[in-house]
N, CA, C and O of each residue as an XYZ file, in Angstrom:
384
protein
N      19.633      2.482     -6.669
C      20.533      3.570     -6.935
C      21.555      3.719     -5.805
O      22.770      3.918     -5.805
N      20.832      3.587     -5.042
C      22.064      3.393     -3.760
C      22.819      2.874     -3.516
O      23.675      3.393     -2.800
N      22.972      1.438     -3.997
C      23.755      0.651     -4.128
C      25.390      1.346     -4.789
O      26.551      1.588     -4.459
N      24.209      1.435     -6.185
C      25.707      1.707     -6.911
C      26.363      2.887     -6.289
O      27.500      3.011     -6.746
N      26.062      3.799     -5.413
C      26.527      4.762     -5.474
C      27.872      4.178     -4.186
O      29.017      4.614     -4.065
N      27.074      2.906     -3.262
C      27.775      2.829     -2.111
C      29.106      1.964     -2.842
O      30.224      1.936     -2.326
N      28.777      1.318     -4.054
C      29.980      0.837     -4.615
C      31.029      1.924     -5.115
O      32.256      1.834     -5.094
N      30.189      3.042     -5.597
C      31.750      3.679     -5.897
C      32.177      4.154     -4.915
O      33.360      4.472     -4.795
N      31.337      4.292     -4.052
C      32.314      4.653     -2.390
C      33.178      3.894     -2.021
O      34.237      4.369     -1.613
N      32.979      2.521     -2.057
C      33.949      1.933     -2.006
C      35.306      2.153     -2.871
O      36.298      2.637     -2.327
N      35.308      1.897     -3.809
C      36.193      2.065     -5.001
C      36.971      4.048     -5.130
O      37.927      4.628     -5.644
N      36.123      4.267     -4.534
C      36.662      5.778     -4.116
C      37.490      5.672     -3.043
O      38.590      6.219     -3.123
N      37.123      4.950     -1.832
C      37.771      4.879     -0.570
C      39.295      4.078     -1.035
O      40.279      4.582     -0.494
N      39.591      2.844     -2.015
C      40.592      2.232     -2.116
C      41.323      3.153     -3.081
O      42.537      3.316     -2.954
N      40.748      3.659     -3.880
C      41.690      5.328     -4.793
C      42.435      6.039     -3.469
O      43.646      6.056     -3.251
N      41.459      6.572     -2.715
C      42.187      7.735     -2.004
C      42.929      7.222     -0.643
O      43.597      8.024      0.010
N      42.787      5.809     -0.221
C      44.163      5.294      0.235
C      45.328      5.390     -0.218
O      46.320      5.639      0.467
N      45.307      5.149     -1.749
C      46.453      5.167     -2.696
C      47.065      6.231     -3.241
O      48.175      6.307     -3.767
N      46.119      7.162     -3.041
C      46.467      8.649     -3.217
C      45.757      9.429     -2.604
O      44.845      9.755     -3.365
N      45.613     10.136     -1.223
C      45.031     10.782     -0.787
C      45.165     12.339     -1.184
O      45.815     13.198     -0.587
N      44.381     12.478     -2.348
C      44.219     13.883     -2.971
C      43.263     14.493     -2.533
O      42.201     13.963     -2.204
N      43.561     15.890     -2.464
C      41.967     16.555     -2.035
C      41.310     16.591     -2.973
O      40.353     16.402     -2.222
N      40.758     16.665     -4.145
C      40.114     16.082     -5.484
C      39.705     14.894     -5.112
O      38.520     14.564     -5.159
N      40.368     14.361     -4.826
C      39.152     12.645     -4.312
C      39.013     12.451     -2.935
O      38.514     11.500     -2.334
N      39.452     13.343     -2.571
C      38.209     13.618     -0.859
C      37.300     14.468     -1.339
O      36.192     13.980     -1.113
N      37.211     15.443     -1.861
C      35.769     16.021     -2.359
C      35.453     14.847     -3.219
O      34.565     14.357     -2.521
N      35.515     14.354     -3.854
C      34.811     13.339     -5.026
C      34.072     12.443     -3.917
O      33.001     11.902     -4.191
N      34.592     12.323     -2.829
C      34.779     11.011     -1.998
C      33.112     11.771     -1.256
O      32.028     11.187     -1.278
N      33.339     13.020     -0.723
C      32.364     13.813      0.032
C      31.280     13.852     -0.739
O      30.251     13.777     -0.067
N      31.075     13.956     -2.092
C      30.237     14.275     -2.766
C      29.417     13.131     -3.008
O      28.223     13.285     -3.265
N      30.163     11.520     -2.929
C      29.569     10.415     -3.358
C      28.629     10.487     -1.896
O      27.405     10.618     -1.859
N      29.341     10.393     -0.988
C      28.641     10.426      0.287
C      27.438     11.091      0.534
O      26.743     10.671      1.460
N      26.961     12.312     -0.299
C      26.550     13.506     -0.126
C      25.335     12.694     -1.201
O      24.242     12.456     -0.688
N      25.522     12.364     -2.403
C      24.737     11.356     -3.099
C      24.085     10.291     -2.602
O      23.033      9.904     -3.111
N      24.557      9.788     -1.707
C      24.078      8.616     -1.446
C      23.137      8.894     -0.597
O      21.984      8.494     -0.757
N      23.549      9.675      0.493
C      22.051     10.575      1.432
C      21.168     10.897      0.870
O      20.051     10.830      1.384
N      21.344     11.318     -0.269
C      20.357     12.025     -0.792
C      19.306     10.569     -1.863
O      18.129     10.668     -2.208
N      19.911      9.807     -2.038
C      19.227      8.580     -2.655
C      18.354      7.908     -1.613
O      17.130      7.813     -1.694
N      19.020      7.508     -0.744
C      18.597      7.319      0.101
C      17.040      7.715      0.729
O      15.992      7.108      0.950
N      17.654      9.374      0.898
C      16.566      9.891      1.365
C      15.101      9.625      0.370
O      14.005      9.221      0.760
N      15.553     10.034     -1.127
C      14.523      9.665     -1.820
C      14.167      8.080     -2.051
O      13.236      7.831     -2.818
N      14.707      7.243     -1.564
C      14.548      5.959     -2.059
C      13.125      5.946     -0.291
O      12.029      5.395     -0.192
N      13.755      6.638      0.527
C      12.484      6.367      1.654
C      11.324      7.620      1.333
O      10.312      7.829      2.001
N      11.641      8.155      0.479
C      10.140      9.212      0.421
C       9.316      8.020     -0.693
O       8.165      7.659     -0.448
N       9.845      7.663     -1.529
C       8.917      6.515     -2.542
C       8.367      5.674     -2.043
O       7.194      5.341     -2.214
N       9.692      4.909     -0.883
C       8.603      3.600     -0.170
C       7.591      4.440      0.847
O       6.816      3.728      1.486
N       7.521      5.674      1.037
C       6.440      6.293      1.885
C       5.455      6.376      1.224
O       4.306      6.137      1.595
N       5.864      6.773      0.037
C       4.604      7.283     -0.957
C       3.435      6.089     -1.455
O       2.210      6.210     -1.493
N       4.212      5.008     -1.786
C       3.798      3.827     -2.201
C       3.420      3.020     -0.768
O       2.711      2.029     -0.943
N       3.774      3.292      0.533
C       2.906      2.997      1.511
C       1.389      3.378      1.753
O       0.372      2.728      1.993
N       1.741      4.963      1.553
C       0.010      5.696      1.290
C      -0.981      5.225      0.149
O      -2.194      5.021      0.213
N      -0.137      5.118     -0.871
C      -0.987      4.498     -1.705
C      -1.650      2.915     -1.428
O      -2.795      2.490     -1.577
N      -0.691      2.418     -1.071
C      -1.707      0.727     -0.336
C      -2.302      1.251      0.444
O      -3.478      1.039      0.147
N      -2.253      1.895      1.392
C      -3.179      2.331      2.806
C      -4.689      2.542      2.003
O      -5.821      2.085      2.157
N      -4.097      3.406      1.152
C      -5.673      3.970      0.732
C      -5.776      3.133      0.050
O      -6.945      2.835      0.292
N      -5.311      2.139     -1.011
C      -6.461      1.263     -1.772
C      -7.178      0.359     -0.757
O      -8.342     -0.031     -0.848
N      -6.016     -0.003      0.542
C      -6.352     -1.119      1.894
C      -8.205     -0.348      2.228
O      -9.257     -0.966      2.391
N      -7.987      0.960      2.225
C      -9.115      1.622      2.829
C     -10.480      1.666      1.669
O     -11.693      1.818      1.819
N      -9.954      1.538      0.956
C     -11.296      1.537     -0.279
C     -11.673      0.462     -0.321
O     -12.893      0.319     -0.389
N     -10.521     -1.150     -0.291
C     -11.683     -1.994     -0.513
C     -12.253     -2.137      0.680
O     -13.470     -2.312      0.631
N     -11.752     -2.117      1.765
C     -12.082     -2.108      3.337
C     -13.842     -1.746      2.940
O     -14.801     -2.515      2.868
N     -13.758     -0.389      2.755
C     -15.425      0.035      2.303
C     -15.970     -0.416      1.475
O     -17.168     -0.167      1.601
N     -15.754     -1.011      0.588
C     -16.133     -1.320     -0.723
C     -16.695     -2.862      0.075
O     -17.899     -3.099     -0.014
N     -15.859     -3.805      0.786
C     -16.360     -5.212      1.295
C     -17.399     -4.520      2.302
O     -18.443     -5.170      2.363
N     -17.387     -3.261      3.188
C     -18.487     -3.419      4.115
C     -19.548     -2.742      3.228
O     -20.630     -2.669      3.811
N     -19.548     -2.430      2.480
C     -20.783     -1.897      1.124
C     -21.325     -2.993      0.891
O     -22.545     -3.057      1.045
N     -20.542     -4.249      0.427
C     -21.087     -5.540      0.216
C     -22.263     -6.293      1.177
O     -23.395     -6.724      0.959
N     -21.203     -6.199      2.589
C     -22.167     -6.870      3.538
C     -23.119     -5.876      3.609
O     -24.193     -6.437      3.828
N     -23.313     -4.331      3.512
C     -24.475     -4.189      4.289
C     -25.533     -4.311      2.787
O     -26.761     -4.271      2.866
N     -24.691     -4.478      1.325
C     -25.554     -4.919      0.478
C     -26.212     -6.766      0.647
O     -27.091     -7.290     -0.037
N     -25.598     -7.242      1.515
C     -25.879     -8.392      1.688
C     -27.307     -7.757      2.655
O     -28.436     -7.384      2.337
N     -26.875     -7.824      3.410
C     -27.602     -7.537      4.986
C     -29.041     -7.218      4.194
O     -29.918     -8.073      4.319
N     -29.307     -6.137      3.457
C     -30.278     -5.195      3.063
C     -31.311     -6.778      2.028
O     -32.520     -6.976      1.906
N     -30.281     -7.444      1.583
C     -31.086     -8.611      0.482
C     -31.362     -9.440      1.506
O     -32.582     -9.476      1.665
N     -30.801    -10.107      2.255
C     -31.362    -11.210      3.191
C     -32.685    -10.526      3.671
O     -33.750    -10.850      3.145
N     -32.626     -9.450      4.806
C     -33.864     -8.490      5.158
C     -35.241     -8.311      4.586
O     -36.255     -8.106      5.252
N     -35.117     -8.482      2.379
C     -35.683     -8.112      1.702
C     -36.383     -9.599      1.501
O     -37.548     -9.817      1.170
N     -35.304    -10.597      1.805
C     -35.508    -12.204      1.435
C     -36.311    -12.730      2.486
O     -37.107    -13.642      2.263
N     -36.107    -12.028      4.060
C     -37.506    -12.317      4.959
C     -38.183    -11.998      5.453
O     -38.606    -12.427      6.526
N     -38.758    -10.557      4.444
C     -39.933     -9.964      4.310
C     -40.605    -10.928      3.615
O     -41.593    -11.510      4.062
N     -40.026    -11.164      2.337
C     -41.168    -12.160      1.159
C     -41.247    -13.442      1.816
O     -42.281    -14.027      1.493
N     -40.513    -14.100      2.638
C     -40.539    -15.401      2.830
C     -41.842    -15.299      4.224
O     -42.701    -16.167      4.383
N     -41.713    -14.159      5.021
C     -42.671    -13.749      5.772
C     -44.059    -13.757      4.987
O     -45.070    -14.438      5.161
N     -43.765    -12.806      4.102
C     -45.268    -12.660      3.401
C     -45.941    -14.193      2.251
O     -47.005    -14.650      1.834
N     -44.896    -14.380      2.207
C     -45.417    -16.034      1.267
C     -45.909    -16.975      2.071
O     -46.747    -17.792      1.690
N     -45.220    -16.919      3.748
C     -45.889    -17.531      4.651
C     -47.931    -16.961      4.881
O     -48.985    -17.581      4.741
N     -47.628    -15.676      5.234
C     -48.641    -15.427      5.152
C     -50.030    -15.535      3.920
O     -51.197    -15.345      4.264
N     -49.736    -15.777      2.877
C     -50.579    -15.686      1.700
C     -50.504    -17.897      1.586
O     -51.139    -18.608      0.808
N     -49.717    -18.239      2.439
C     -50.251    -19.412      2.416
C     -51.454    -20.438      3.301
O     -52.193    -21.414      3.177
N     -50.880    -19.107      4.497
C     -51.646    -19.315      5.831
C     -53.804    -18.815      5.180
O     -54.927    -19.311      5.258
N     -53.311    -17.928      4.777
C     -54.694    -17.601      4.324
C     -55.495    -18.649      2.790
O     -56.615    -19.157      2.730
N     -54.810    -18.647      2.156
C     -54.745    -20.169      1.431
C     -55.466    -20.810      2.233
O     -56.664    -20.653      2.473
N     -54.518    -21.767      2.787
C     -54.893    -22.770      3.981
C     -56.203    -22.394      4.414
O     -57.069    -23.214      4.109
N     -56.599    -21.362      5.055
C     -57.293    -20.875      5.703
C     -58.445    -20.662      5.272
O     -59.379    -20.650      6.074
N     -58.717    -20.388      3.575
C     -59.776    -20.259      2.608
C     -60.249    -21.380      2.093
O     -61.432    -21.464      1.762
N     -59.283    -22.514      1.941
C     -59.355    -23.603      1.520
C     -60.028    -24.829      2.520
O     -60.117    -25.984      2.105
């Protein structure tokens, strides 16, 4: 949006060379006055849409360390039994 607006600034600026009317110095002020204001909103969106990645950045952030400590918790669980299968072989062995 800004763009276009800085184009009719332009095209405003080569008018009121050619005729410097006060009607197209306000027209001229007002494009100017537009374009700040696009502007301004064109940087509140890319702010907005910054927060929004931040926070999805932050969810999966948790969501992958949910994983590992769901990893962590299965390996743990994987050498308890591998502990205890040792043991029920040792006694095996041991009976046998």
């Amino acid at each position: 949006m800004s763009s276009l607006i800085a184009e009719n600034i332009t095209e405003l600026k080569k008018l009121k060379e050619l005729n410097p009317s006060r009607k197209l110095s306000n027209r001229l002020q007002d494009m100017f006055d537009a374009l700040h204001q696009a502007q301004g909103k064109e940087w509140e969106e890319q702010v907005a849409k910054y927060k929004e990645a931040k926070d999805a950045l932050d969810k999966a952030k948790q969501a992958a360390q949910n994983a590992i400590n769901d990893l962590a918790k299965t390996a743990e669980a994987i050498d308890k039994a591998a502990s205890a299968f040792k043991a029920v072989l040792a006694a095996l062995a041991f009976a046998l």
